[in-house]
Each structure stands twice: as C-alpha cells, then as structure tokens.
C-alpha positions as a Markdown table, in Angstrom:
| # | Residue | x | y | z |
|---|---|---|---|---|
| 1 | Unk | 106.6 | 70.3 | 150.3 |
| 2 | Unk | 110.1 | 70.5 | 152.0 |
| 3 | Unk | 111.9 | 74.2 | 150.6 |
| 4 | Unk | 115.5 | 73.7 | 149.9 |
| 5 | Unk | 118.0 | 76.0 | 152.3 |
| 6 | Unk | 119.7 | 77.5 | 149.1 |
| 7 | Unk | 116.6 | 78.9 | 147.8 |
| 8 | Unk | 115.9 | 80.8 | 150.6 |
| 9 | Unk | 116.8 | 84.1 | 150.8 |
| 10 | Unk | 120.0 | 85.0 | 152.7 |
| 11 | Unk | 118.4 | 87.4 | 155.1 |
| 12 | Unk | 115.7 | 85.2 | 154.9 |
| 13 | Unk | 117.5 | 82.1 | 156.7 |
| 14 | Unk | 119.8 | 83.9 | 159.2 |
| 15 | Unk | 116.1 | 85.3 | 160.6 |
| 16 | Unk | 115.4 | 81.6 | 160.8 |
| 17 | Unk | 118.4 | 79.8 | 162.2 |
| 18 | Unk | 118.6 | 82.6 | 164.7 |
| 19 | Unk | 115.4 | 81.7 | 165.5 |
| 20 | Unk | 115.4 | 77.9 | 165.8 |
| 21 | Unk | 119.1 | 78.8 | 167.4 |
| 22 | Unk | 117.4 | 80.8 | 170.3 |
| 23 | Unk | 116.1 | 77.7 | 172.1 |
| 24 | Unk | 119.2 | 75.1 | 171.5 |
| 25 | Unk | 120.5 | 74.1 | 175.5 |
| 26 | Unk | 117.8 | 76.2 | 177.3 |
| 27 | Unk | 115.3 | 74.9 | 179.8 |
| 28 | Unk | 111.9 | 75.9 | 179.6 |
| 29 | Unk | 111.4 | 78.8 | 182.3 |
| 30 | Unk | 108.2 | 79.4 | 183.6 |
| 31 | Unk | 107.5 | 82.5 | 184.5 |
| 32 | Unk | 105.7 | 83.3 | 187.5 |
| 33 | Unk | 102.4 | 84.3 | 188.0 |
| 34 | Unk | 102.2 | 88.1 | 189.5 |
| 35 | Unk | 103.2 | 91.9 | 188.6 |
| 36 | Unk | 107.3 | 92.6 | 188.3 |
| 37 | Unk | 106.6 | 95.9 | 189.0 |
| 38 | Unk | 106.2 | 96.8 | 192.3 |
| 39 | Unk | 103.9 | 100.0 | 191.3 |
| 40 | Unk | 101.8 | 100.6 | 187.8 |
| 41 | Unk | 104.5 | 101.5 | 185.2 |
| 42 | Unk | 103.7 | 105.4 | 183.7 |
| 43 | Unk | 100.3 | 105.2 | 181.9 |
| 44 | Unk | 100.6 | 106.6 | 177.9 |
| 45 | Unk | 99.4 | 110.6 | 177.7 |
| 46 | Unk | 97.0 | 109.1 | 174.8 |
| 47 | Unk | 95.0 | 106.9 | 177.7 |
| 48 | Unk | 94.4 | 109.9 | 179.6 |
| 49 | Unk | 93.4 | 112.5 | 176.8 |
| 50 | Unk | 91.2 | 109.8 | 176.3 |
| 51 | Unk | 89.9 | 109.7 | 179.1 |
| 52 | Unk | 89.7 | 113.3 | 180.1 |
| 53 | Unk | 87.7 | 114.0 | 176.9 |
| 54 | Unk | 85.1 | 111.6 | 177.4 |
| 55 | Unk | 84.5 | 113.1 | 180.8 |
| 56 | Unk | 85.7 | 109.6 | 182.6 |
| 57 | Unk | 88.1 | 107.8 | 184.9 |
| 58 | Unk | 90.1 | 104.8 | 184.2 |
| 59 | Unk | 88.3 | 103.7 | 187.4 |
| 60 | Unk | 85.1 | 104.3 | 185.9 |
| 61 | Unk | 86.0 | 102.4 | 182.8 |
| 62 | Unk | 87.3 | 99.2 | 184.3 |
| 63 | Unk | 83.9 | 99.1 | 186.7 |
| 64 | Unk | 81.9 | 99.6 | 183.4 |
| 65 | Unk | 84.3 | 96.5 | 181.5 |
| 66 | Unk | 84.1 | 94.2 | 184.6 |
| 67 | Unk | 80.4 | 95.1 | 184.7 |
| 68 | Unk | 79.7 | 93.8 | 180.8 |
| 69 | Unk | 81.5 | 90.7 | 181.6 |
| 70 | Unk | 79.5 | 90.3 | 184.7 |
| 71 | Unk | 75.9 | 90.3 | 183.3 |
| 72 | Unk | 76.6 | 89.4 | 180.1 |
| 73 | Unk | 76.3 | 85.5 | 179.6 |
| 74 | Unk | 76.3 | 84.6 | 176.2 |
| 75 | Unk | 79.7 | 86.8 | 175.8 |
| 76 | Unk | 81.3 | 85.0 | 178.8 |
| 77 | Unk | 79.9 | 81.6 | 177.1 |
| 78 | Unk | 81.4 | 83.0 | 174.0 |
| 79 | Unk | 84.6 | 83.4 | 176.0 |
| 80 | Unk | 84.6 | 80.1 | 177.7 |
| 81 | Unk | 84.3 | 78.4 | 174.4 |
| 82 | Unk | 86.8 | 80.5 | 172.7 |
| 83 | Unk | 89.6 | 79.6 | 175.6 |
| 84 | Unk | 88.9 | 76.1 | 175.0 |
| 85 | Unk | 89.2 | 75.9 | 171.7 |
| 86 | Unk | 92.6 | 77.5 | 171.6 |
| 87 | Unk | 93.6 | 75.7 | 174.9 |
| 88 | Unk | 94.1 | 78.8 | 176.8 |
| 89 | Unk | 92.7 | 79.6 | 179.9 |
| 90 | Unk | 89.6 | 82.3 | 179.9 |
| 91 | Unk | 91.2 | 84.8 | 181.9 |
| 92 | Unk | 93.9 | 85.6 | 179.3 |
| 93 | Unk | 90.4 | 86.6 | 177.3 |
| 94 | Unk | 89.0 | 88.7 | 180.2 |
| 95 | Unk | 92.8 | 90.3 | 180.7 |
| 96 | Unk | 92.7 | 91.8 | 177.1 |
| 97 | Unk | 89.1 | 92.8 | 177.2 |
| 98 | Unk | 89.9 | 94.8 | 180.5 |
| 99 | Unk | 92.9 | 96.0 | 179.6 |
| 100 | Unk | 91.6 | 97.5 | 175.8 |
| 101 | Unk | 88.1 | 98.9 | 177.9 |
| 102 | Unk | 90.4 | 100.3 | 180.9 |
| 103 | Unk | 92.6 | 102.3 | 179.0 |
| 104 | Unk | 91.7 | 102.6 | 175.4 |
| 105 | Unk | 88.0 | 102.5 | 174.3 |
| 106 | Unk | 85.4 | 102.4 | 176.8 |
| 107 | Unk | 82.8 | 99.5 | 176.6 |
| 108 | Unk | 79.7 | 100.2 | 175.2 |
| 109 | Unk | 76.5 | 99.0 | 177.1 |
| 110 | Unk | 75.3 | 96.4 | 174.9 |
| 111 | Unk | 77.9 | 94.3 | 172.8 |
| 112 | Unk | 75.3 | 93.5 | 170.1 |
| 113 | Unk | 75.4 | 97.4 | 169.2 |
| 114 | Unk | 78.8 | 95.9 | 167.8 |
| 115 | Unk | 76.8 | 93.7 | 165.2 |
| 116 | Unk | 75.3 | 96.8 | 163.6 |
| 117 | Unk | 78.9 | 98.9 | 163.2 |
| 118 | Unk | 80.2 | 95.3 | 161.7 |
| 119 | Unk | 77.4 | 95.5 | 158.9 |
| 120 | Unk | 78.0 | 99.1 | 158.2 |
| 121 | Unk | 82.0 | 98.4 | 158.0 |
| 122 | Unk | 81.5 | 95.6 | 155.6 |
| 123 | Unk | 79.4 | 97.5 | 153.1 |
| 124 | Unk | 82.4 | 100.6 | 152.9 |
| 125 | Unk | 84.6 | 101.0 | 150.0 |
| 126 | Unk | 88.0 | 101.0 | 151.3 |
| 127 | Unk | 91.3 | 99.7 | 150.7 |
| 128 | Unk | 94.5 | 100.0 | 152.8 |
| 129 | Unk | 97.0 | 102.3 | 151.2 |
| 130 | Unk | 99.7 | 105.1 | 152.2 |
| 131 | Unk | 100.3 | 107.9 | 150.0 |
| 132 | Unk | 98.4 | 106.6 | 147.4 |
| 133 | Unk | 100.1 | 102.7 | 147.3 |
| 134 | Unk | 98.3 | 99.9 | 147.7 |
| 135 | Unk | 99.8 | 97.8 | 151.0 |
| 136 | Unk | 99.9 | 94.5 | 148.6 |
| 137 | Unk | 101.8 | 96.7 | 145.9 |
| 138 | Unk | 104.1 | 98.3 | 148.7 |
| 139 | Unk | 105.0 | 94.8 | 150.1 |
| 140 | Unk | 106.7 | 93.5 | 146.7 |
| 141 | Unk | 109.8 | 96.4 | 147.2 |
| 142 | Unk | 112.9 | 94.7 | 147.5 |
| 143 | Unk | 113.5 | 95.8 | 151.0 |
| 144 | Unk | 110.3 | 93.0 | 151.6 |
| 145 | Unk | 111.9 | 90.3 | 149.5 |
| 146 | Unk | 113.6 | 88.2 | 152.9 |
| 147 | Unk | 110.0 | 88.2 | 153.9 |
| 148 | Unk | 108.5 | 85.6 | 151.3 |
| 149 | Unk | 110.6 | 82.7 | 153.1 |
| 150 | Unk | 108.1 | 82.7 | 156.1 |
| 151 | Unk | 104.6 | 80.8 | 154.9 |
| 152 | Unk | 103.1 | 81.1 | 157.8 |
| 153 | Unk | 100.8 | 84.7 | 157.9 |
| 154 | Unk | 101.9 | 85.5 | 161.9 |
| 155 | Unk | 105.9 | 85.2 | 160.5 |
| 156 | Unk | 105.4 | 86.9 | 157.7 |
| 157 | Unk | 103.1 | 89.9 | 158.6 |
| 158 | Unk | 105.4 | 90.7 | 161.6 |
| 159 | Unk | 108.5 | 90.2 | 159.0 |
| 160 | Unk | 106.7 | 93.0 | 157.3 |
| 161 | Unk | 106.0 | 95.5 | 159.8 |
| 162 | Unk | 109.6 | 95.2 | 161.4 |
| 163 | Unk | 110.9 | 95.4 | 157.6 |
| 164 | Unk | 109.1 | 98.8 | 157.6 |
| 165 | Unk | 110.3 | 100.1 | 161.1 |
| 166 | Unk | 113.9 | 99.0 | 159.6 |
| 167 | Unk | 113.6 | 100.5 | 156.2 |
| 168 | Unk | 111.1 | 102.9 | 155.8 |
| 169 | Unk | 110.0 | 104.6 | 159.1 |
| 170 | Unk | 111.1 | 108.6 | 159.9 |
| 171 | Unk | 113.3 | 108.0 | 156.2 |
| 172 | Unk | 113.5 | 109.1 | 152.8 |
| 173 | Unk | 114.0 | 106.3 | 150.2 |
| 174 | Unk | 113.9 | 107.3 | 146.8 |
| 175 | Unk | 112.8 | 110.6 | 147.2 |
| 176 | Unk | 109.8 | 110.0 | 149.1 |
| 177 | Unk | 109.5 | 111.0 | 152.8 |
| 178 | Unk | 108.0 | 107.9 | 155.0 |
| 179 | Unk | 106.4 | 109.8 | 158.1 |
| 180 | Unk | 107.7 | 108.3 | 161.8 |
| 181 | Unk | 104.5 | 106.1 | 162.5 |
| 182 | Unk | 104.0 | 102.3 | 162.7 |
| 183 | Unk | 102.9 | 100.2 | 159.6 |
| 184 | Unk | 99.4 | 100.1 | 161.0 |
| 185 | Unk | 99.1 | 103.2 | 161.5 |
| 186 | Unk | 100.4 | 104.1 | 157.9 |
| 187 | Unk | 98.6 | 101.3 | 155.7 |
| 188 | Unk | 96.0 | 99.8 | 158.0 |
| 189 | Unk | 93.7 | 103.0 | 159.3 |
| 190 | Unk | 91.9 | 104.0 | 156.2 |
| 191 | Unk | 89.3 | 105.8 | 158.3 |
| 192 | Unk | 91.2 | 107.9 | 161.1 |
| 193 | Unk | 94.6 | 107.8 | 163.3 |
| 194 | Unk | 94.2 | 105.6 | 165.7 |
| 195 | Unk | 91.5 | 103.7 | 165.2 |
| 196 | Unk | 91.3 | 99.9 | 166.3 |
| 197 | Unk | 87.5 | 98.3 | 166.2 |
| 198 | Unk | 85.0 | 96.2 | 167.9 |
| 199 | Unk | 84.7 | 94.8 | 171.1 |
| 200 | Unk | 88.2 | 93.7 | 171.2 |
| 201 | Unk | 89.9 | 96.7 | 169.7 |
| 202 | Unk | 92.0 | 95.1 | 167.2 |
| 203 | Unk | 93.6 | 96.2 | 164.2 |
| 204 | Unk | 93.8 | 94.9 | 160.7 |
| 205 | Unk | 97.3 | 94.1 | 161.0 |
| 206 | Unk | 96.6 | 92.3 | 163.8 |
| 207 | Unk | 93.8 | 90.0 | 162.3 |
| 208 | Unk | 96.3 | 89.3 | 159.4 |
| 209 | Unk | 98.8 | 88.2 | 161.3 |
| 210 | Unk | 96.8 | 85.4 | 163.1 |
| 211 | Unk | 94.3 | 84.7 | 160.2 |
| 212 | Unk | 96.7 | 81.0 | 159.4 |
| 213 | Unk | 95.6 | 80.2 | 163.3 |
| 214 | Unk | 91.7 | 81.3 | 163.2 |
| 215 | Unk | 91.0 | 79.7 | 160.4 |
| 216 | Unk | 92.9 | 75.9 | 161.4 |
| 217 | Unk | 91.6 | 76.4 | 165.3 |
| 218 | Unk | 87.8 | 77.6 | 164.4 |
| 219 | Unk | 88.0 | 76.9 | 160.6 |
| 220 | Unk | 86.8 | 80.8 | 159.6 |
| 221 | Unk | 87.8 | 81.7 | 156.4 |
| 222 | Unk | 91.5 | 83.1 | 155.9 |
| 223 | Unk | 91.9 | 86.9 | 155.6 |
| 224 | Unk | 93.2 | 89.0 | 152.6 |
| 225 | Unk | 94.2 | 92.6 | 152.3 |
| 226 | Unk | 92.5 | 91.9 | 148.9 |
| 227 | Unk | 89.7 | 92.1 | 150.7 |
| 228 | Unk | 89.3 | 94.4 | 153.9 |
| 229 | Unk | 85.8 | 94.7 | 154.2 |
| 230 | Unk | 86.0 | 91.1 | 155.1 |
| 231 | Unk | 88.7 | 92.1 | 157.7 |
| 232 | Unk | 86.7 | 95.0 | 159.3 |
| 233 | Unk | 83.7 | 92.6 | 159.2 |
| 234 | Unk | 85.1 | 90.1 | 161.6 |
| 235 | Unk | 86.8 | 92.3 | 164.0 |
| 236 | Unk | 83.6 | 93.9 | 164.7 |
| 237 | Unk | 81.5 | 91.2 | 164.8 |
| 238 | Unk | 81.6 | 90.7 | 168.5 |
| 239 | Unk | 81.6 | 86.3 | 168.3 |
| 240 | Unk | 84.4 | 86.1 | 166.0 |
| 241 | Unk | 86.4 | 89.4 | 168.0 |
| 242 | Unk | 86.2 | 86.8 | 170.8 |
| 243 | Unk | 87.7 | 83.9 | 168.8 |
| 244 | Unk | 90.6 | 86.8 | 167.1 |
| 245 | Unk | 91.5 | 87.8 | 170.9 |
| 246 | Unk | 91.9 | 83.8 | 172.1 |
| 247 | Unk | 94.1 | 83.3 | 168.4 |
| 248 | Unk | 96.0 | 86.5 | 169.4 |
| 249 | Unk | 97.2 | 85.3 | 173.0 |
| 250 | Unk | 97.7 | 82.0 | 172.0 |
| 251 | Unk | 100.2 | 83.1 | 169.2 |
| 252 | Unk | 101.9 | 85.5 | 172.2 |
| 253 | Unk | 102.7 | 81.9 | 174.6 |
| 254 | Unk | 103.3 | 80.1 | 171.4 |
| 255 | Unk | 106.3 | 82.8 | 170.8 |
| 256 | Unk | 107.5 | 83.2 | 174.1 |
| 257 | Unk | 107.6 | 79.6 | 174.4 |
| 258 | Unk | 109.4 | 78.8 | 171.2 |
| 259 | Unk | 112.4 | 81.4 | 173.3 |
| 260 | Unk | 112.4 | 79.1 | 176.3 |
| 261 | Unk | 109.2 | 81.1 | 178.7 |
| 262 | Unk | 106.3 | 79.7 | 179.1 |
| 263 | Unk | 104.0 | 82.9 | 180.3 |
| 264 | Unk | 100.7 | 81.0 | 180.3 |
| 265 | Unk | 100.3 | 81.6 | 184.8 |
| 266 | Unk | 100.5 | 85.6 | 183.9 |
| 267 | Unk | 97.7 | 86.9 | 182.4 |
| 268 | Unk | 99.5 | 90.3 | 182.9 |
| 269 | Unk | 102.2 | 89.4 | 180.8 |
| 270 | Unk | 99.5 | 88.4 | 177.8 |
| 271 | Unk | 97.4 | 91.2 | 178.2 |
| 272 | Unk | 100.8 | 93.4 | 178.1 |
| 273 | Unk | 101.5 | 91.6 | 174.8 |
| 274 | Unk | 97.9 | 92.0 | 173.6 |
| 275 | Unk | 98.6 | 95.9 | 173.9 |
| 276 | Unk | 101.9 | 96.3 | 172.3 |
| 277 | Unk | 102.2 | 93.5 | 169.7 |
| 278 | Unk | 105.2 | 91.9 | 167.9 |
| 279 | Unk | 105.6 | 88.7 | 170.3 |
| 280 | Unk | 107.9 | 87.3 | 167.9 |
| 281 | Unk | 110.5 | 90.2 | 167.8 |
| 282 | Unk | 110.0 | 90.9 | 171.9 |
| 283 | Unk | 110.5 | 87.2 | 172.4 |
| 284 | Unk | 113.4 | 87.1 | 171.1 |
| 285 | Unk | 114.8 | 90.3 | 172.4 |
| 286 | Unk | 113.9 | 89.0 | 175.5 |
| 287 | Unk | 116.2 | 85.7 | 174.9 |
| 288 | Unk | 119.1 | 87.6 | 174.0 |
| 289 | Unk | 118.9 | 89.6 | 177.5 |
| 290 | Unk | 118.9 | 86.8 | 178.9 |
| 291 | Unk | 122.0 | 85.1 | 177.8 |
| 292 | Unk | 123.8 | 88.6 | 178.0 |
| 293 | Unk | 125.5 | 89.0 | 181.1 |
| 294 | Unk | 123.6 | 90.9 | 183.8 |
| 295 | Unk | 120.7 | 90.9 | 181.0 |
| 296 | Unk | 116.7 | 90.8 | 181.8 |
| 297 | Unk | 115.9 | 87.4 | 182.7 |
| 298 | Unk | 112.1 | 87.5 | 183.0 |
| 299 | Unk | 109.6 | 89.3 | 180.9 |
| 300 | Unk | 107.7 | 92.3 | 182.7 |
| 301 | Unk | 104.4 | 93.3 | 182.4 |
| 302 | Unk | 103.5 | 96.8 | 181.4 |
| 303 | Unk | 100.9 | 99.8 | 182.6 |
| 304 | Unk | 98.2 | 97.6 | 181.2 |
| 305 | Unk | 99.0 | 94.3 | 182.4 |
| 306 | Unk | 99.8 | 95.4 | 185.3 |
| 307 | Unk | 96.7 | 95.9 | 186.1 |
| 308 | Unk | 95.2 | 92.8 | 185.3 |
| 309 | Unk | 97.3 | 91.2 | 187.8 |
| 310 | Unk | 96.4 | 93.6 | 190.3 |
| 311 | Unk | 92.7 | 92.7 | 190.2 |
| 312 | Unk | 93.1 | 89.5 | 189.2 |
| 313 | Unk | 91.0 | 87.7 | 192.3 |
| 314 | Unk | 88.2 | 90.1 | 191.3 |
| 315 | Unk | 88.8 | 89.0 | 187.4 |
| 316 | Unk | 88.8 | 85.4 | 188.2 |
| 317 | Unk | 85.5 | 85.8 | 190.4 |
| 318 | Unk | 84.0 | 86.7 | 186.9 |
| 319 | Unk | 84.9 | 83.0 | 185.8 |
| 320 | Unk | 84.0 | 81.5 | 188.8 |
| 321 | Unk | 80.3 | 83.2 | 189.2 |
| 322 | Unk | 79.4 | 81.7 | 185.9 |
C-alpha cells in the first residue's frame, strides 16, 4: 500500500527527502580497501580495564579469537553460509568476530558453552525498562511521533535511538532527569551496564534494528520488545548470532551505499561500523562532509577496524585454509 506524502509527519518526511536527496548527481565511490590511519587510532580506557582485570593482553585475546576460528569448522561453515546468504563476503563476519573478541569480550573456548547461557537467558523474567517505563510505553511520547513514518525496523529503531540522544539524553523533560547514557544502555541492559551477549556481542537494540532483514534473508521469526526472552535467545544462540552479525554488516554497505560509498573492499570500515552502530546517521554525516567544502571525503576506520585491516592476510588465511 502506497502512503500519501500529506499524511506523513512533517519531521517525518524532511528525514526522508533528505535522505533520498543525499544521493541525487553523485557517483558511486568505492572506497578503497586498507587502513586511513597511518597508526591504530587511541583504544577506549573500557578495552583496557578490561583487559587489565582479566589478567590479559589484547594480543592474547586476538591469538585466542583467530585460534576459535581456526579449529573450529562447523562455526567457519556457519560463517561461510551466513555470508552467502546475505551476499557478503565472509571476512566482514571474521572482522566483527575479531574485533568484539580483541577488545571487548574474550572468546570462550568452546562456542557451544554459548548454547547453554542462551537457554538460561530465555527462561528469565525480564523486560526492558528505565526508571520504571516500559521501552514500548516510552516510545509512544510525542517527541517519537516523526518516527512511525519509517516501516521498516532498521529506520525506525535508529529513528528512535537518535530521537533519544536529541530529546532525552543528559536532560530534564517534565521534571524527570534522563541520565547521559545511550538508549541501549538505558532501556536495553536489564541485567548490568554494559553488557552485550553471545558469541557476537550484540545488543538488543541491535537485533531490533535488523530483525525486518533476518527474518526475509533466513526467514527467522521477527523480533519484539514484547518479547525479549526471544531477543536474548537468539543473540546467544551461537548459529543464529552468526546469521545477526552477516544481517548487521549487510545493513552497514546497504547504508553507506544508499549515500554514494560502497565500503564492501574494507572489512575495516565494517567491523568499525559493527562497533559503533547507527550506519544510517554516520552515512549520512559522512555525505554531507563530503559536499562541504574541504569536508571528509572517505569514511575512516577506527581503533577496532583498524586492526582488522592490519592483519587482514593472516584473517583471510582463515578462509582460505578451509
């Protein structure tokens, strides 16, 4: 069913036209493979904390990643498949899965111990709230109402969370303090700060966002944050985390591409993306700097991706061996 212009609301379709505007009279760029950077950019204090607590080096933790993806066929199979069926190619996978094991959590030994923690998850009784408000009641404020013109769960989820960093972050609206922290952090962590889960260390949020694209790609069924056990559930479970992480890169290209870059030769930039989120709103800040005079005209990779296209020819020699 076609939706009338006029019924759509005003914020609503300027977010839109600017949008579809973005691309008008610009060529396709393809950004080269390769880091930007000509050293690692500054690494978070978190990573290192991290790190330091669990008595380990980041060097330590990428041997023990590469080392999972080495001996471990069925989840390289698993990765293989995945890649294909979002037409993506595998090392994008193996860039995220470094990446997240490098600097966030470290890998555990066996990935089928994720299979047990994905059980437990899906038995809790949780919902996602802040102070006391349910996310789907906190979502129906006004300040949301632009929002409902996007159908599509990546568009509208990220229409969300920026609505929040806009409205609601480090402010006081009507009398209630909204603490300086992201929306996943706020609604989507019903356990502890922090906390992402499974093999690919994703968040809720992040599930939601891509749940339109999982379930038309590798027909799963669509996510709710009516029901989260059923969220928690398949980002643990370490086959469908694999199919979440392919959904979750492809989204990233699909974004950058509809701004006029086509990042699919830098698995950097992907993995970068895969660590900081909101491809549609750093898309399109990175179109606007490039049409500004003397503005960025090639996306860079960060700490992260950087370092998946620094050991790239070691990462690719995963692929290749199997």
């Amino acid at each position: 069913m076609r939706t009338s212009l006029s019924r759509i609301p005003a914020l609503g379709l300027l977010i839109i036209l600017a949008l579809a505007n973005a691309c008008i009279g610009h060529e396709l760029v393809r950004v080269p493979a390769g880091n930007r950077n000509s050293v690692q950019p500054p690494i978070p204090n978190t990573s290192a904390l991290r790190a330091k607590a669990f008595n380990t080096t980041y060097e330590e933790k990428y041997q023990k990643i590469v080392g999972v993806l080495r001996d471990d066929k069925d989840l390289m199979a698993s990765i293989r498949k995945a890649a294909q069926a979002y037409q993506i190619d595998p090392i994008h996978i193996v860039g995220a899965l470094v990446g997240e094991h490098t600097y966030n959590i470290t890998i555990v030994n066996r990935v089928k111990s994720y299979y047990v923690k994905a059980l437990a998850y899906s038995q809790s009784d949780f919902r996602f709230s802040y102070k006391d408000v349910t996310v789907q009641s906190f979502v129906k404020r006004p300040e949301f109402a632009h929002c409902d013109s996007f159908t599509g769960s990546a568009e509208l989820w990220e229409c969300r969370d920026e609505t929040w960093d806009k409205s609601f972050r480090g402010r006081i609206v009507d009398g209630v303090t909204y603490e300086n922290m992201t929306f996943q952090r706020a609604f989507f962590q019903p356990f502890f700060a922090g906390q992402t889960f499974g093999l690919g260390q994703i968040s809720p949020l992040t599930a939601l966002e891509v749940t339109d694209l999982v379930h038309a790609t590798s027909g799963l069924p669509k996510l709710s944050v009516d029901d989260p056990q059923a969220i928690y559930r398949d980002i643990m479970d370490p086959d469908r985390s694999v199919i979440y992480i392919a959904a979750i890169v492809k989204d990233a290209i699909d974004a950058y591409r509809a701004q006029g870059f086509d990042i699919t030769d830098n698995p950097g930039l992907t993995a970068t993306l895969y660590n900081v989120g909101q491809p549609r709103r750093r898309a399109l800040a990175l179109r606007q700097a490039a049409d500004a005079t003397g503005g960025k005209k090639l996306p860079e990779e960060n700490y992260y991706g950087w370092l998946v296209n620094d050991r790239l020819p070691e990462l690719r020699a995963l692929l290749a061996a199997q």
